[in-house]
C-alpha positions, 0 to 999 in steps of 0.5 A: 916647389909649394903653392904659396897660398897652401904650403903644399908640395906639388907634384913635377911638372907635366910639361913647359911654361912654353906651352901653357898659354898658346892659343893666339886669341888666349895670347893676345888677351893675356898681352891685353891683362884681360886673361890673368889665369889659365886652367890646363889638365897637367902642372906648366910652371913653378911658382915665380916661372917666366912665361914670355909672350910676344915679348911680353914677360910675365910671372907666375903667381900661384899655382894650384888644383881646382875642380871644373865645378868650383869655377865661378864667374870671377874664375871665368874673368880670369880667363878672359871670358864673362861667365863660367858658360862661355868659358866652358863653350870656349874650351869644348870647341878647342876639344871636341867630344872631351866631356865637362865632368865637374869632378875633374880637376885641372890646374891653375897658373895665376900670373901677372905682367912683369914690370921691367 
């Protein structure tokens, strides 16, 4: 499978499209459209994957690698939060002790609700 922004071969999968968003909060803002995209340490989905939620269904759209220091604000909206700060303070409480190294890379999984 190829990220259809860059044409690159991605690597397999480091787990299932069932554990890419499970965090209750998270669940209810992707329900919402206020979450779009989620950023995880290992690949959870192939390009055009179902993720469904609650009974809510939705499509991946882009999957791609991005380093913590290339986050913005725009990036943070994805993820539901206003700025690059409360959402780095959101992710540090879910792990504590896990360093916010701005070299490391994680990937991202882009989705949108699918219109039935």
């Amino acid at each position: 499978m190829t990220n259809s922004n860059e044409h690159v071969e991605l690597p397999p999968k480091t787990c299932s499209i069932e554990r890419l968003v499970t965090v209750k909060p998270d669940v209810e803002k992707v329900i919402a459209g206020i979450k779009t995209a989620t950023r995880r340490n290992g690949r959870y989905a192939d390009v055009g994957e179902i993720m469904e939620l609650e009974g809510h269904r939705f499509v991946v759209e882009k999957v791609y690698s991005q380093s913590l220091g290339e986050l913005t604000d725009e990036h943070a909206k994805q993820e539901g939060f206003e700025t690059v700060e409360q959402y780095k303070e959101s992710i540090l409480s879910y792990h504590p002790g896990m360093p916010w190294l701005p070299h490391m890379r994680v990937w991202v999984h882009e989705f949108r609700a699918v219109q039935e």
